[in-house]
Backbone bond lengths (Angstrom), bond angles and torsions (degrees), N, CA, C in turn:
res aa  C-N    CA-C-N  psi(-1)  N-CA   C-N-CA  omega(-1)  CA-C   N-CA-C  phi
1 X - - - 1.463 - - 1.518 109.60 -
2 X 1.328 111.62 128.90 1.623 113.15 177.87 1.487 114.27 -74.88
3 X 1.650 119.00 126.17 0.945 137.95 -160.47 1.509 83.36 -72.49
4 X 2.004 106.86 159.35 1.682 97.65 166.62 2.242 95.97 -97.59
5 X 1.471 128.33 8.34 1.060 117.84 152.95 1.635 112.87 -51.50
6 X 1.855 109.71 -56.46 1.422 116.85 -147.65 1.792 81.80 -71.63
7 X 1.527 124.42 -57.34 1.919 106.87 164.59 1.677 120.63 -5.22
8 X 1.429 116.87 -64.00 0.977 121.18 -148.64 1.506 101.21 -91.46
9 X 1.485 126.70 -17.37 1.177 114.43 -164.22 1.642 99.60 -103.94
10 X 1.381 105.51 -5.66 1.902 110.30 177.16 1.327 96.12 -96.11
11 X 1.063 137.97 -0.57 1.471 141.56 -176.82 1.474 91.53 -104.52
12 X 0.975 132.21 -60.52 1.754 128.38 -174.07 1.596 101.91 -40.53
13 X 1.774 90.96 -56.65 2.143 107.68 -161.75 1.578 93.70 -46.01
14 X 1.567 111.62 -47.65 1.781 117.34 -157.65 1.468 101.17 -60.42
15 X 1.291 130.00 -41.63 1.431 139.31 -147.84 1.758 99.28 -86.88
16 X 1.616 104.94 -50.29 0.974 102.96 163.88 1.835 140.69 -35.03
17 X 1.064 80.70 -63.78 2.102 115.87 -174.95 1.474 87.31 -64.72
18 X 1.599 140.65 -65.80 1.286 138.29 -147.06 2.029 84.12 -75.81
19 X 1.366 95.64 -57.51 1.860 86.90 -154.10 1.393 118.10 -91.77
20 X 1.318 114.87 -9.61 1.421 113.84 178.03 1.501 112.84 69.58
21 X 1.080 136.94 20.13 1.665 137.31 -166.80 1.457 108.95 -55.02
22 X 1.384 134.08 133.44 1.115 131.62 136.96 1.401 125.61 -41.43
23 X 1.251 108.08 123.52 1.822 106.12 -176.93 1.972 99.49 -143.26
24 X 1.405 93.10 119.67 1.255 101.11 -173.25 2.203 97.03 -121.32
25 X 1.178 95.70 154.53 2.063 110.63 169.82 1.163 107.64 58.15
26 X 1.518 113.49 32.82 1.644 103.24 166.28 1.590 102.38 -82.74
27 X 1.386 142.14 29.64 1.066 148.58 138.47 1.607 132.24 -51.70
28 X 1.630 88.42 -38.41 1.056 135.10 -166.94 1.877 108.88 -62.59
29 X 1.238 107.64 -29.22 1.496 127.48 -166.83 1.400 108.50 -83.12
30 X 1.640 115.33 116.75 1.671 94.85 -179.67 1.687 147.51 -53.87
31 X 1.038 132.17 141.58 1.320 109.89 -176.13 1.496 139.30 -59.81
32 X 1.176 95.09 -17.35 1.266 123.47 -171.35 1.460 119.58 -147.41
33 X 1.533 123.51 169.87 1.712 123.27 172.82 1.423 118.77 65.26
34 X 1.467 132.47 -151.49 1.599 112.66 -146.19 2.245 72.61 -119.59
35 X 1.458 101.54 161.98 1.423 110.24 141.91 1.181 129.17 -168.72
36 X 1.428 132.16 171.12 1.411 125.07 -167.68 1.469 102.10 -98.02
37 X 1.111 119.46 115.62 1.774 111.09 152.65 1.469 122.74 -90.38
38 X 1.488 111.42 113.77 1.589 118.54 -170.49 1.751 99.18 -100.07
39 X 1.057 117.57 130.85 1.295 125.27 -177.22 1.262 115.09 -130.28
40 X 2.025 122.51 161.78 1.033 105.21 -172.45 1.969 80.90 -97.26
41 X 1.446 107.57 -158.53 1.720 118.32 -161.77 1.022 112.84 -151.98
42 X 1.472 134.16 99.65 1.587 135.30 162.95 1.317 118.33 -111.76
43 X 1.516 106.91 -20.84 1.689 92.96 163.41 1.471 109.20 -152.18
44 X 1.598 104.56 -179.17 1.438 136.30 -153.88 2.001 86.62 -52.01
45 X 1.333 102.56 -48.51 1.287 118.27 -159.85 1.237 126.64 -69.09
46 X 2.062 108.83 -12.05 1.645 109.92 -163.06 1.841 98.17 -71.40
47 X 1.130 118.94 -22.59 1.838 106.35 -173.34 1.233 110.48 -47.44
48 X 1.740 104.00 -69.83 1.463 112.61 -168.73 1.776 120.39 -76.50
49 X 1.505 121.91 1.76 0.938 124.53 138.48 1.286 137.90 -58.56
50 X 1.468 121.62 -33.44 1.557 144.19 -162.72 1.758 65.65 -93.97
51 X 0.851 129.83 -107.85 1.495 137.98 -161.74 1.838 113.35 -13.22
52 X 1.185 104.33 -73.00 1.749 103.47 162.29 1.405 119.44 -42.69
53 X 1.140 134.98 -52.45 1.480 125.93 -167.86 1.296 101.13 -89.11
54 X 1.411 132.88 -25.97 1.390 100.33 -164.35 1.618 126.35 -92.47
55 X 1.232 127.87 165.31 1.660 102.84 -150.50 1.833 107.46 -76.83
56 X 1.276 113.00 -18.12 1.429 117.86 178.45 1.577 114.18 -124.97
57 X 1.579 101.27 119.20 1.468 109.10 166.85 1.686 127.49 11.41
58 X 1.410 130.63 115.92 1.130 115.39 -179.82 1.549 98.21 -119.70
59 X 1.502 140.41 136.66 1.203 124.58 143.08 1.318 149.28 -106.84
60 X 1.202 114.99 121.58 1.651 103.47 -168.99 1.707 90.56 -122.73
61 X 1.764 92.19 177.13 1.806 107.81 -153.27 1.524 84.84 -94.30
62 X 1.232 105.67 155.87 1.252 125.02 -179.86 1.609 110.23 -152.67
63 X 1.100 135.00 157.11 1.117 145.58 -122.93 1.788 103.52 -97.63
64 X 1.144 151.58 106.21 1.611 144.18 -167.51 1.162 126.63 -41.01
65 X 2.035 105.23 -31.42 1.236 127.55 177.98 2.051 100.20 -48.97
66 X 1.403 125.20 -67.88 1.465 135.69 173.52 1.571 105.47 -30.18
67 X 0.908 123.18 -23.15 1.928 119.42 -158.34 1.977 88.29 -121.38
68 X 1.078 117.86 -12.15 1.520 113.45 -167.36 1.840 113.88 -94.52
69 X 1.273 103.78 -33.32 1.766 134.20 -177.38 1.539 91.28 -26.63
70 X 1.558 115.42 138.66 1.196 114.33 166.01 1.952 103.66 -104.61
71 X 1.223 104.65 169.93 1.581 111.17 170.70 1.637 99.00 95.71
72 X 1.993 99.05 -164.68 1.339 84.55 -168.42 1.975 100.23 -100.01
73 X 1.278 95.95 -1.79 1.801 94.00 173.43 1.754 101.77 -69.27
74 X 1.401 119.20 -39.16 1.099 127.88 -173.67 1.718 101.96 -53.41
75 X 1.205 103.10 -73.21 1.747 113.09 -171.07 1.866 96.96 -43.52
76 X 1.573 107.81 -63.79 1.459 100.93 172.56 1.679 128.86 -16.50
77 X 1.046 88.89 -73.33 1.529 112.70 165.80 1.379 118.58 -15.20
78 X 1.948 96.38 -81.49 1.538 103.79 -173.69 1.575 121.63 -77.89
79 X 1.868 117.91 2.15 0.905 113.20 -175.91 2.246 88.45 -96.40
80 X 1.034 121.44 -49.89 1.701 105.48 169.70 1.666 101.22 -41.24
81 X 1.003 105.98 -84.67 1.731 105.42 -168.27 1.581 115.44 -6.65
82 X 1.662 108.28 -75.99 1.163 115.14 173.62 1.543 136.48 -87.96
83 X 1.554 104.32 20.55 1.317 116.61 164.19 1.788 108.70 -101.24
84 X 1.224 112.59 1.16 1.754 124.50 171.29 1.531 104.51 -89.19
85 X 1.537 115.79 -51.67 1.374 138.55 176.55 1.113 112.20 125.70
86 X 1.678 130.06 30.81 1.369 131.08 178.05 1.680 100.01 -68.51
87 X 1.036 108.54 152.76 1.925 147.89 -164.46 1.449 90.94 -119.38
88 X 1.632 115.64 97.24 1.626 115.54 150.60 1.949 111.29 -49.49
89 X 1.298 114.59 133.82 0.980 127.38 -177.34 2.245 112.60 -135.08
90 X 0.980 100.53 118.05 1.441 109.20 177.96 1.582 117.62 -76.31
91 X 1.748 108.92 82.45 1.428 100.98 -165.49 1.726 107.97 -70.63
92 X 0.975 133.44 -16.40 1.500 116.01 -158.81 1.509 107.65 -107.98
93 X 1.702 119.60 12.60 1.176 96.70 144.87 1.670 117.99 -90.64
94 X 1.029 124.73 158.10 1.984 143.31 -174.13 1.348 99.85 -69.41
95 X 1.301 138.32 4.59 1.387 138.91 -169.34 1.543 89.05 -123.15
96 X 1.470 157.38 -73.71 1.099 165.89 163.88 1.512 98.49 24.67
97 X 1.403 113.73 -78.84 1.310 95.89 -151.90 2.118 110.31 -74.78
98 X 1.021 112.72 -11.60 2.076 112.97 165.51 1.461 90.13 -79.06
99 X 1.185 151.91 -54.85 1.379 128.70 -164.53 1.379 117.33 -68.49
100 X 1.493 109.93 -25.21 2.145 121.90 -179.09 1.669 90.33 -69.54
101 X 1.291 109.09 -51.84 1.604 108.32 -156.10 1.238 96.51 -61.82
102 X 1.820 129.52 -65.92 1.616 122.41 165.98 1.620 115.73 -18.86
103 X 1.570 103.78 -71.44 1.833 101.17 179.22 1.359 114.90 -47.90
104 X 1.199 121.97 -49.04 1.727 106.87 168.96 1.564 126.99 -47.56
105 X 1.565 102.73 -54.74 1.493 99.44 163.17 1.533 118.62 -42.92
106 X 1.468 124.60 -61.28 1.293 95.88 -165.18 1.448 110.97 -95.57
107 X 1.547 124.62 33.90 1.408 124.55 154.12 1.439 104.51 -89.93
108 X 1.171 134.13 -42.55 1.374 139.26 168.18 1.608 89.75 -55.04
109 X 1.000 149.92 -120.36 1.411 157.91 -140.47 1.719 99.05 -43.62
110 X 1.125 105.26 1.74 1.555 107.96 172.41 1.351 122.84 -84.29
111 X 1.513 95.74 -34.04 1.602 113.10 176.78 1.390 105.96 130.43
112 X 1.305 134.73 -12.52 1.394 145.36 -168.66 1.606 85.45 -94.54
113 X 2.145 81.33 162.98 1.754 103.25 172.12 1.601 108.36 -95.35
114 X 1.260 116.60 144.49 1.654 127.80 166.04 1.173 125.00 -104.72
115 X 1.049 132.20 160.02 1.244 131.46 155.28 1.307 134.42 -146.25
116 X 2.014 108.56 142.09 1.646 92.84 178.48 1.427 94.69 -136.41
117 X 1.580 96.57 -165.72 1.538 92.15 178.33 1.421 106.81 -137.86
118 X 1.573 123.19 96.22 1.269 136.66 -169.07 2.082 106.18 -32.49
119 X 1.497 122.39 -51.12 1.033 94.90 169.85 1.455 147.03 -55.47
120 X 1.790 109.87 15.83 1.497 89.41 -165.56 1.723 117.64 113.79
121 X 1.627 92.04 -103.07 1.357 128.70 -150.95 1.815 116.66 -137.37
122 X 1.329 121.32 169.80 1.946 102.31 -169.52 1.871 71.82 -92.99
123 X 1.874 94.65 145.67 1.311 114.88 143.98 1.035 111.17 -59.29
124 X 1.664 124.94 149.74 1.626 131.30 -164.06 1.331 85.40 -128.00
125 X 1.430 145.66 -26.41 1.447 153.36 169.15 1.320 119.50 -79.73
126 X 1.375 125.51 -13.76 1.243 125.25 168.05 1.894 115.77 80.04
127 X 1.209 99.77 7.59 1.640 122.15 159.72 1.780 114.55 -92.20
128 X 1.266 94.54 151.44 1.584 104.14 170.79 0.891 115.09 -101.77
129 X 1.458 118.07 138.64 1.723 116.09 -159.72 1.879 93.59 -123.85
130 X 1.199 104.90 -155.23 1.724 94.55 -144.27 1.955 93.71 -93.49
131 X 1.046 106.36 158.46 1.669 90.98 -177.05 1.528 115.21 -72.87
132 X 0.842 129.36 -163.46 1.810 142.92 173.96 1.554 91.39 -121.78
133 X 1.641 109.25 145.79 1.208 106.27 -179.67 2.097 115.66 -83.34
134 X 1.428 112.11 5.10 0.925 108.54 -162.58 1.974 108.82 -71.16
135 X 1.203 108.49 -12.08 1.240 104.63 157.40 1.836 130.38 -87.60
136 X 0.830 97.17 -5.63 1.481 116.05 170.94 1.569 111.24 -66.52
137 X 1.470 94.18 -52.67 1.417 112.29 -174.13 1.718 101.46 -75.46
138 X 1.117 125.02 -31.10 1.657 125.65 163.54 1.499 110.98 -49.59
139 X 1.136 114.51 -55.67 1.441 101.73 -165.29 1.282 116.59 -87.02
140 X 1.721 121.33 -6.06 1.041 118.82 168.57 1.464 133.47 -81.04
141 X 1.332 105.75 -25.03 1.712 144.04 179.70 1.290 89.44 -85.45
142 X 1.378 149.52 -49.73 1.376 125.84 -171.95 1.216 117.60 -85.83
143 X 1.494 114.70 -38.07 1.567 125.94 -159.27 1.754 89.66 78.95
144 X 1.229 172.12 -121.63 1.214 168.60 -97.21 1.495 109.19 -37.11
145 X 1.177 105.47 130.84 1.687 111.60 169.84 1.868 115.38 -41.10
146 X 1.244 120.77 171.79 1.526 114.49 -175.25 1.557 83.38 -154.60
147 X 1.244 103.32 126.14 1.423 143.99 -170.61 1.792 100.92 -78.01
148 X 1.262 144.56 79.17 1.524 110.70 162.82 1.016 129.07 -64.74
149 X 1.801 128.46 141.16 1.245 129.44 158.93 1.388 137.46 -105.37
150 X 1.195 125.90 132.70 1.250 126.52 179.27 1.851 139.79 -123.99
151 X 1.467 95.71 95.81 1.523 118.59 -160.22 1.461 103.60 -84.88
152 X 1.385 102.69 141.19 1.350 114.11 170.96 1.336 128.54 -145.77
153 X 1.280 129.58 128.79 1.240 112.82 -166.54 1.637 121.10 104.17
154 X 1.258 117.25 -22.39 1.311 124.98 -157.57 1.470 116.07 -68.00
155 X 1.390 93.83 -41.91 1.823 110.79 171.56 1.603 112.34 -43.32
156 X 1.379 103.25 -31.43 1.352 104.13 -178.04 1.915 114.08 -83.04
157 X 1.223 106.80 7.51 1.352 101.30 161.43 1.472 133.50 -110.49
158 X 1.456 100.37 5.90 1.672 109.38 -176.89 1.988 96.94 -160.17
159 X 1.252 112.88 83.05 1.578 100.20 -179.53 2.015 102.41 -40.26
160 X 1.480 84.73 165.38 1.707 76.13 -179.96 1.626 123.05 -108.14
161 X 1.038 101.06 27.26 1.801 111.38 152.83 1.466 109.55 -135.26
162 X 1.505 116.89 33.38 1.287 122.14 151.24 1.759 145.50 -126.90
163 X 0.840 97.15 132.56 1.649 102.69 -178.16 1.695 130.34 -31.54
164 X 1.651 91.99 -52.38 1.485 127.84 174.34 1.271 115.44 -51.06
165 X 1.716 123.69 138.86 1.525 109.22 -160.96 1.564 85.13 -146.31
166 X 1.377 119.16 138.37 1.643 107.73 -163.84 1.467 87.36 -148.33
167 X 1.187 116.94 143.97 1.813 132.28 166.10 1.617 90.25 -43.60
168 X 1.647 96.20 153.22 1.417 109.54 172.45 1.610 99.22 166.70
169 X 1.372 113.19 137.94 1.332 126.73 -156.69 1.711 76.13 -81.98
170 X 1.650 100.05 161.45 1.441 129.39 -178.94 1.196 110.04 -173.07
171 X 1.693 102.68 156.58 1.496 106.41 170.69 1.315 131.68 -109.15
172 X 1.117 135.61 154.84 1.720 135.65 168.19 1.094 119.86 -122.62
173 X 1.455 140.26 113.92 1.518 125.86 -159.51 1.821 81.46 -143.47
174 X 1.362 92.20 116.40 1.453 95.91 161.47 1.645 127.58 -122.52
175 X 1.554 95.78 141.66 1.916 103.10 -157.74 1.597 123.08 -93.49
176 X 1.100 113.99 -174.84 1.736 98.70 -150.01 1.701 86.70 -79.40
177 X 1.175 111.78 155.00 1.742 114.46 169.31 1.591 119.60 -49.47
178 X 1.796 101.81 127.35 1.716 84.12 150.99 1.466 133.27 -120.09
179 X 1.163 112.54 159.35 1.241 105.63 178.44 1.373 112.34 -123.84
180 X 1.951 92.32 177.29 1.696 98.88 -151.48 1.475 85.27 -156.02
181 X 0.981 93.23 163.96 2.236 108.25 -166.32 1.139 89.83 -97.31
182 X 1.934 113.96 146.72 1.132 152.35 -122.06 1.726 89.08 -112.53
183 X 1.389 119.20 50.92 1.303 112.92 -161.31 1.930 108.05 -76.75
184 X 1.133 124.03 -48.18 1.198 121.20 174.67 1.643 109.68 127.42
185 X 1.264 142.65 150.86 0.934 152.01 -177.91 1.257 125.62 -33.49
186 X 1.498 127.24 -30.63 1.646 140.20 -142.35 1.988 69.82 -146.18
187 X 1.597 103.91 103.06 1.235 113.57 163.50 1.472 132.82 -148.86
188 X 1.235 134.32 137.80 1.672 104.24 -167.60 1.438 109.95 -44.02
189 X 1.997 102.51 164.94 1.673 110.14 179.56 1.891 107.54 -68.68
190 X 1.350 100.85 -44.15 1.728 112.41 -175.81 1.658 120.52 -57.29
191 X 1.387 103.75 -16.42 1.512 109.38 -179.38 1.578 92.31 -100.79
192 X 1.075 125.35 -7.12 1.646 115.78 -165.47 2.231 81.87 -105.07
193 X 0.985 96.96 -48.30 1.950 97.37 167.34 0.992 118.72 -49.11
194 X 0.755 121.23 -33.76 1.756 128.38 175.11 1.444 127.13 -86.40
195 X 1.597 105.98 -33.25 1.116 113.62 166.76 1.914 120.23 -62.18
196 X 1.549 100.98 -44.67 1.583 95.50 -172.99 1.461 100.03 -99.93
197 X 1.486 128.03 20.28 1.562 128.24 165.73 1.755 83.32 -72.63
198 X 0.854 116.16 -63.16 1.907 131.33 -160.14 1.365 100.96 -50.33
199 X 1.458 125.69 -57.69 1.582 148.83 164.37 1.799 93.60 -31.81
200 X 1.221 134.64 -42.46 1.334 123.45 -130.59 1.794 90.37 -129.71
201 X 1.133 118.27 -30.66 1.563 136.47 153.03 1.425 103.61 -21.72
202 X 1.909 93.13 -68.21 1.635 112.28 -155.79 1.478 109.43 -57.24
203 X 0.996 88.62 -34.83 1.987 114.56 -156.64 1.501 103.69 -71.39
204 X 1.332 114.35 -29.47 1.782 133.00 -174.56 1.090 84.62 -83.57
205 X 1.342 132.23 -52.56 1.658 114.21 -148.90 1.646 116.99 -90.81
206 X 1.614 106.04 1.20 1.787 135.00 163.88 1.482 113.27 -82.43
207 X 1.246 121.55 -27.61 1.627 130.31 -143.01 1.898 89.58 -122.17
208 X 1.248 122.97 -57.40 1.469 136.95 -144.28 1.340 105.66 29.63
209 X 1.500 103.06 75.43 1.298 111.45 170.11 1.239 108.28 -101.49
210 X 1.844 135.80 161.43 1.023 146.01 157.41 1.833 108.07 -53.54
211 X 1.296 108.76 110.30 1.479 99.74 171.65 1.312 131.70 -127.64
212 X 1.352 123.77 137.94 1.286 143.52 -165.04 1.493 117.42 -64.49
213 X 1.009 138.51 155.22 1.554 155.46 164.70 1.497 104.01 -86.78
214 X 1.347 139.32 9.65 1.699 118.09 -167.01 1.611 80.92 -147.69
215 X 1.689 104.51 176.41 1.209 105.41 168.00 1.485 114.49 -123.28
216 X 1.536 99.33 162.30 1.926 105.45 -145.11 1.752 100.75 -81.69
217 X 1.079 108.94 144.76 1.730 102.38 178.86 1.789 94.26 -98.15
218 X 1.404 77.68 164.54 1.626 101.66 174.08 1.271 122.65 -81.58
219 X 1.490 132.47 -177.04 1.246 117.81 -179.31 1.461 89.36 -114.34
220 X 1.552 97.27 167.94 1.582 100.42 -179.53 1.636 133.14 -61.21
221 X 1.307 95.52 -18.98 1.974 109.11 166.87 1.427 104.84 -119.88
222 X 1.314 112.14 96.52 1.536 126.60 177.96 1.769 115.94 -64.97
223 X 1.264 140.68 90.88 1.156 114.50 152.35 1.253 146.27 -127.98
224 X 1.973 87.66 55.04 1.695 109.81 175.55 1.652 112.16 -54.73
225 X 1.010 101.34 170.19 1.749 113.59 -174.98 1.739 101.05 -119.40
226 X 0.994 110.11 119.01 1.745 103.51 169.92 1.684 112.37 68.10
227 X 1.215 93.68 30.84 1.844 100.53 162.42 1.401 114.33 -67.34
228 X 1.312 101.39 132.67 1.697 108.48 165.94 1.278 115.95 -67.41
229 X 1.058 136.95 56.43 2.094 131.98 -163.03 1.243 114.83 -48.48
């Protein structure tokens, strides 16, 4: 029976061999215990990329529709999904995204890695726009280190109102951990602002992307993977 590890590690080899990506500070990733990887987002594809290359399990939420598919494309489906470590998530109830952010916390405080992506949603302009504090509130609620990531290139493997997914060199540069005191769930808003200003610092100074003061809206048919909502 195919392991969904041996999935993930023929999915790394493929991505590799087809795209050639630069991948720098996967050193960088703890060896052990829970952590957040905050990343910036240009395409459909950065989750299960972050998930394939990096040497320990990452999970981010992904959409219920992927895990629900009937047939054998369907089963396909939900056995990749959750052989990366995607988290079915129910976006269209209004409660979804405080109950995902909780489940991350206590998969992170579990000892496992998470992941979100402070903007939200993928930039469609290829700028970084301002974070959401819901990672702020991760690292403060867990105490766990938070991983920055910095992708480049990625857009160029899936435009983002398209289906079509084509080899194309990219980068992954991941930055040294930061950490943040073990404050607990119920914390001021300005220490949780400050926390993912720092989160979003890191992430600029991986990416040197042009970045924005506001935060980026979505498009009207969402089908990011592991949005921070």
């Amino acid at each position: 029976m195919v392991t969904h590890d041996a999935i993930r590690k023929t999915f790394a080899a493929y991505v590799k061999m087809t795209c050639r990506p630069t991948i720098t500070g996967l050193h960088n990733v703890p060896d052990d215990g829970g952590f957040v990887v905050a990343s910036n987002h240009l395409s459909f594809l950065d989750s299960v990329l972050i998930q394939a290359i990096f040497p320990r399990p990452v999970s981010f939420f992904a959409k219920a529709e992927y895990f629900t598919q009937t047939g054998l494309k369907g089963r396909a489906m939900k056995m990749f999904f959750e052989s990366v470590g995607s988290v079915p998530v129910e976006r269209q109830r209004k409660s979804a995204s405080v109950e995902a952010l909780h489940q991350l916390g206590d998969i992170a405080s579990s000892g496992f890695g998470v992941g979100i992506y402070p903007e939200g949603t993928r930039s469609r302009d290829g700028r970084l726009y301002r974070g959401k504090n819901g990672v702020g509130w991760l690292a403060l609620a867990t105490g766990v280190p938070v991983v920055p990531v910095g992708l480049r290139g990625t857009e160029d493997l899936q435009a983002a109102d398209s289906n079509r997914v084509r080899p194309a060199k990219f980068e992954m540069h991941v930055g040294e951990p930061l950490h943040f005191e073990h404050i607990g769930e119920r914390h001021p808003l300005p220490i949780r602002r400050e926390a993912t200003a720092r989160v979003m610092d890191a992430i600029a100074a991986l990416t040197g992307q042009e970045r924005v003061d506001s935060y980026n809206s979505p498009p009207v048919d969402r089908t990011d993977v592991g949005d921070d909502g």
